[in-house]
C-alpha positions in Angstrom: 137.7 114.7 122.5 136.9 111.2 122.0 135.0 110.0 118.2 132.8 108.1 120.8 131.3 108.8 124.5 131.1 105.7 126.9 130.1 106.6 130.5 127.3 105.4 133.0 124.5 107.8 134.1 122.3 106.6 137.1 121.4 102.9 135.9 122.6 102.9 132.0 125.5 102.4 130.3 125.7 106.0 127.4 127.1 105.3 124.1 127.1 108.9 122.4 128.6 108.9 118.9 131.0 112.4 119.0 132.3 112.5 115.1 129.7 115.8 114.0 131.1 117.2 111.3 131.5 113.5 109.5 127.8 113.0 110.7 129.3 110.9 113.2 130.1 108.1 110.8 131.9 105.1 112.3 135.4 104.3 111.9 137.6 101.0 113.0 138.2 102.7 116.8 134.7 104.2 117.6 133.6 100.3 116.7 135.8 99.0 119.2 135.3 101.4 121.9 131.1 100.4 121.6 132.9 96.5 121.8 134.7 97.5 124.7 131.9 99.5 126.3 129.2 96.6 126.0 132.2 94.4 127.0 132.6 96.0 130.5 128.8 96.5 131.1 128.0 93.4 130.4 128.0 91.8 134.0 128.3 94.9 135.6 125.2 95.3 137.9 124.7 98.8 138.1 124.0 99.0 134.3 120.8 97.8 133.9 120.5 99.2 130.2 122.5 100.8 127.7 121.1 103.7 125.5 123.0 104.7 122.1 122.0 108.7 120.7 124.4 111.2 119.4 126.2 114.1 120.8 125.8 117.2 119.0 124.6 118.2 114.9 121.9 117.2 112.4 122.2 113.3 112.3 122.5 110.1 114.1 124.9 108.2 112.2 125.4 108.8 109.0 127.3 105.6 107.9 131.3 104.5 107.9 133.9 105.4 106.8 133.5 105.4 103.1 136.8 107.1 102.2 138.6 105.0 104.1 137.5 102.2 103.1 137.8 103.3 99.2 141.7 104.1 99.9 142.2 100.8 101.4 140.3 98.6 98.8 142.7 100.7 95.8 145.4 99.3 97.7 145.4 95.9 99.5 142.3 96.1 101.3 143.7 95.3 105.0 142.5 98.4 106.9 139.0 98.1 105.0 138.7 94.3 106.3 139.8 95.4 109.8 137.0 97.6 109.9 134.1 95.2 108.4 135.7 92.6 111.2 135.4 95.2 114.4 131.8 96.6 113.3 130.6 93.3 112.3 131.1 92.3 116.3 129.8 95.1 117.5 127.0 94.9 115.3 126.9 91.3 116.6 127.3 92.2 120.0 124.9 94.4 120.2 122.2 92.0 118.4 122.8 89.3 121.1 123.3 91.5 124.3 121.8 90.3 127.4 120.4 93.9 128.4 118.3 95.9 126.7 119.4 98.6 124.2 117.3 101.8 123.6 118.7 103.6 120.2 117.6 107.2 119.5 117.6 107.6 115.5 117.1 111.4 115.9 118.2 112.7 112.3 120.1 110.6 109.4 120.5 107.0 110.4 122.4 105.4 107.2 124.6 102.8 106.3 126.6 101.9 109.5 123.8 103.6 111.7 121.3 101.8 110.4 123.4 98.7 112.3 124.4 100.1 115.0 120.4 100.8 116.2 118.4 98.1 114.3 119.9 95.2 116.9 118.2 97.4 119.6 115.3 95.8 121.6 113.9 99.6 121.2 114.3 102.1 118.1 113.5 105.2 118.4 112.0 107.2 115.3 111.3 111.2 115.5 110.4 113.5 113.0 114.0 114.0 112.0 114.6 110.2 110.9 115.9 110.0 107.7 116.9 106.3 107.5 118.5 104.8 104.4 120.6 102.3 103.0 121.8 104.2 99.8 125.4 101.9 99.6 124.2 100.9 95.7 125.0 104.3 94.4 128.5 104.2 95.6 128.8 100.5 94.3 128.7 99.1 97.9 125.4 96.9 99.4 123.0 97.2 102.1 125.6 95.7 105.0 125.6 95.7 108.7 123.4 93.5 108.8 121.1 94.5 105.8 120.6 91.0 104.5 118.8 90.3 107.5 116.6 93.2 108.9 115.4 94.3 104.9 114.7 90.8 104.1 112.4 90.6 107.1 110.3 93.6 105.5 106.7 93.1 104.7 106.5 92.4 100.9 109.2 93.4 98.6 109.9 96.9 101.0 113.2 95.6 101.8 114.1 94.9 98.0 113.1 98.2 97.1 115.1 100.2 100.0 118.2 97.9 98.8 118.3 98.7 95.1 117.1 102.2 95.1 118.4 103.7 98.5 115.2 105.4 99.2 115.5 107.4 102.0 112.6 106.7 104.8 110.7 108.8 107.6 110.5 108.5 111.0 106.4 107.6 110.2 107.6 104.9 108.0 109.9 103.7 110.0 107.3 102.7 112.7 104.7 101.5 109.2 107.5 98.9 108.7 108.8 98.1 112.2 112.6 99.1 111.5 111.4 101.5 114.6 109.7 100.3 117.9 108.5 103.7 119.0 107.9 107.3 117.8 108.6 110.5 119.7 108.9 113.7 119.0 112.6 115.5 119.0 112.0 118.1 121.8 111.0 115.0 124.1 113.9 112.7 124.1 116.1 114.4 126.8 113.0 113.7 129.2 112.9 110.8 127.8 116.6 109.4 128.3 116.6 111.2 131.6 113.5 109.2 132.4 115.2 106.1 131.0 118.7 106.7 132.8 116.6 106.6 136.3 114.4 104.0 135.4 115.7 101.6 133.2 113.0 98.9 134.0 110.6 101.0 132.9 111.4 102.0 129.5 108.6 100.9 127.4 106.3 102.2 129.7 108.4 105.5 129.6 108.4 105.7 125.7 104.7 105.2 125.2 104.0 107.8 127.8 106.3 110.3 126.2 105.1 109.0 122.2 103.4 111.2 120.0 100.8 111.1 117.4 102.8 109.7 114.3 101.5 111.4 110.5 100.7 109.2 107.9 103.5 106.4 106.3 103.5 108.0 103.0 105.3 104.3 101.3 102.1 102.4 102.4 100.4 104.2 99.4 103.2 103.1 97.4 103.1 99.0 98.6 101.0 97.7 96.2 103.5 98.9 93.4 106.4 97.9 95.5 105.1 94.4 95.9 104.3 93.8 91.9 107.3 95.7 90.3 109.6 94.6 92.7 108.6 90.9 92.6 111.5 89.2 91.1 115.2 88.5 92.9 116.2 88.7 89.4 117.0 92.4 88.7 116.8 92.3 84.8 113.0 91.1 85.7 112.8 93.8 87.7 113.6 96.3 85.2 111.3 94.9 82.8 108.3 95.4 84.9 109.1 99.0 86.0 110.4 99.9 81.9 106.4 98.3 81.0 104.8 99.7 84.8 103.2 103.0 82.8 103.0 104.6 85.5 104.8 108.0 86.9 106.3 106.1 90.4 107.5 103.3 87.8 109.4 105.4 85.7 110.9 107.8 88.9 112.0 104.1 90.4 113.8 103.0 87.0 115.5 105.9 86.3 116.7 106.1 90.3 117.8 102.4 89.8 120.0 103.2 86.3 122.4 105.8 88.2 123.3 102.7 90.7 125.9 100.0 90.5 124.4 97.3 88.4 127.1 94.6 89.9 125.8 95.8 93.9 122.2 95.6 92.7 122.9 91.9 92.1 124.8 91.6 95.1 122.0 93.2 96.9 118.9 91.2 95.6 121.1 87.9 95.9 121.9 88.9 99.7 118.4 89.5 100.8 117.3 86.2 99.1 119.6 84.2 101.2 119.4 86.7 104.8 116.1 85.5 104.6 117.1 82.1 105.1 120.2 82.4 107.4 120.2 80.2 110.9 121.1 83.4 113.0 122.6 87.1 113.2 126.1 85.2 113.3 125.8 82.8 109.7 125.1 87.0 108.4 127.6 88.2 109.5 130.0 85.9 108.3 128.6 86.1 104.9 128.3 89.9 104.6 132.1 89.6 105.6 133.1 87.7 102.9 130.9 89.8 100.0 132.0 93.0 102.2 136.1 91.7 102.0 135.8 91.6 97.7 133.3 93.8 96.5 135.4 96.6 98.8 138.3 96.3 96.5 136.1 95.7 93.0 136.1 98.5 90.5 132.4 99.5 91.1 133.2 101.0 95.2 136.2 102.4 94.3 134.3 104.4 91.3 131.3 105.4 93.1 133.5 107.1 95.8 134.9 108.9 93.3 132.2 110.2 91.4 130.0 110.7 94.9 132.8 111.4 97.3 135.9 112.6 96.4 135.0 114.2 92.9 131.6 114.8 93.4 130.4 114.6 89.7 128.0 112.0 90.9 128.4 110.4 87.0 130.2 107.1 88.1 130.7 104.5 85.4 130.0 101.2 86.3 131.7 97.9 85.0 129.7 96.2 83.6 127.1 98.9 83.0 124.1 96.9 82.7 122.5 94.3 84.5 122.9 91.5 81.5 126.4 92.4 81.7 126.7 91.1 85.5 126.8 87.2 85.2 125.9 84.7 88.0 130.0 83.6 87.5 130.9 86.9 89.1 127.8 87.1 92.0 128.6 83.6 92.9 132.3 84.8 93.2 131.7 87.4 95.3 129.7 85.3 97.2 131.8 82.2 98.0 132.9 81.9 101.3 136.2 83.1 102.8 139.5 80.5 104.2 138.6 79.5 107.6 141.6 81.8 108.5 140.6 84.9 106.9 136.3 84.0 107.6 134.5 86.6 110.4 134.0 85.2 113.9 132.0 86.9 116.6 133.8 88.2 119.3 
């Protein structure tokens, strides 16, 4: 059985992600069979739509693949840049596409599956979402387009989500707009087969079908977000939440001193500058480049150790504190590839 689904049912194009028992986490060829769906759909007149869900088990998408990636960077990091390139386009693809794109985020949309459904013109939250971008605690950053969507956060919400990983509801997700619309679980195969016959009608079809969403728990938490996470500089950050006094303060610094310091920095610098970028492409090509070093860097390889392979979830990260990552290094990281080794869109 194919890692990915591609068919047509009435008037839309399915992607179903089919990899359960990794969470259906992406690797190289489920990105390219998405590039090759949208490819073939594109200009084909009986898809008017293309909706992306997953098959079976607990979660949407729970990322890529990490492992992977970690065995590739230890080595000479070729298989981990062929993937970055292949889910980069599709990510890119699926930002630009000429038809609309209905993404059901029905369980644990992280990492790689927060890229694969942000770019959709419609996002669908439901009590299950559990949507995350938690890539600082295994020394990675917010990618897939992270520098872009969390930058366009009200406040500092996206600065927070980047450093700490925090993990938000389906209710939050709506509160900050990384979801369009909000339905209950035990309504979206009405609502898809709704959808799949219907296709022009499918924002009238998802606020029929939506339910009353329960409070956004982080807006009580905004105000704190806002003045402790001010500052693109993260030892500035620290300060404030080591002087904050208060309980959330504390809970925040202590999540923030089992991460990556190096990917923190990474993280606040990308967010900075996603803010500013011309388009979805200029990105792209810049998470690719900070994607193609910081993959092979002692800090990714370390927190796939501790969190993946050995579980002891104590990596050690070098350097271990922020004061210890210099601007030298960040801009590094940051400076852009050869022409011949830079990301193009497809």
């Amino acid at each position: 059985m194919s890692d990915v689904l591609t068919f047509i049912e009435g008037k839309v194009g399915r992607i179903r992600l089919n990899r359960p028992k990794a969470i259906h986490a992406l690797n190289t060829a489920m990105c390219a069979a998405v590039l090759d769906a949208l490819a073939a759909w594109r200009h084909d007149p009986a898809v008017e739509a293309v909706m992306i869900d997953h098959a079976e088990g607990r979660g949407f998408c729970a990322g890529g693949d990490i492992r992977m990636l970690a065995e590739s960077g230890a080595k000479d990091g070729v298989e981990a840049r062929e993937f970055f390139f292949t889910e980069y386009r599709m990510n890119h693809r699926l930002f630009t596409y000429e038809k609309p794109v209905v993404a059901f985020m029905d369980g644990i949309t992280m990492g790689g599956g927060v890229g694969i459904s942000q770019p959709a013109r419609y996002r669908v939250a439901t009590e299950n979402t559990r949507l995350a971008m938690p890539e600082t605690g295994i020394g990675l950053f917010p990618d897939v387009g992270g520098g872009w969507y969390l930058s366009r956060l009200p406040g500092r919400v996206g600065q927070y989500l980047a450093l700490t990983g925090h993990r938000l509801d389906g209710a939050e997700c709506l509160n900050l707009g990384l979801a369009s619309d909000y339905l209950t679980s035990d309504t979206l195969d009405e609502a898809k087969a709704r959808i799949a016959a219907a296709p022009t009608e499918i924002e009238e079809i998802l606020v029929e079908l939506g339910s009353p969403v329960p409070e956004a728990k982080i807006v009580a938490h905004e105000q704190d977000i806002n003045r402790l996470f001010e500052s693109d500089r993260l030892e500035d950050i620290y300060a404030a939440l080591e002087t904050s006094g208060g309980v959330w303060g504390a809970e925040a610094l202590a999540t923030l001193r089992t991460k990556s310091p190096q990917t923190m920095k990474v993280s606040l610098r990308l967010l900075k500058e996603g803010r500013q970028m011309v388009d979805f492409a200029a990105e792209m090509t810049q998470e690719y480049a900070v994607g193609a070093r910081v993959v092979m860097r002692h800090d990714f390889l370390e927190g796939v150790r501790a969190v993946i392979v050995d579980k002891d979830n104590a990596p050690v990260w070098d350097p271990d504190t922020p004061e210890g990552v210099t601007d030298e290094l960040i801009d590094a990281i940051f400076a852009p590839l050869p022409a011949d080794e830079a990301w193009t869109p497809q």
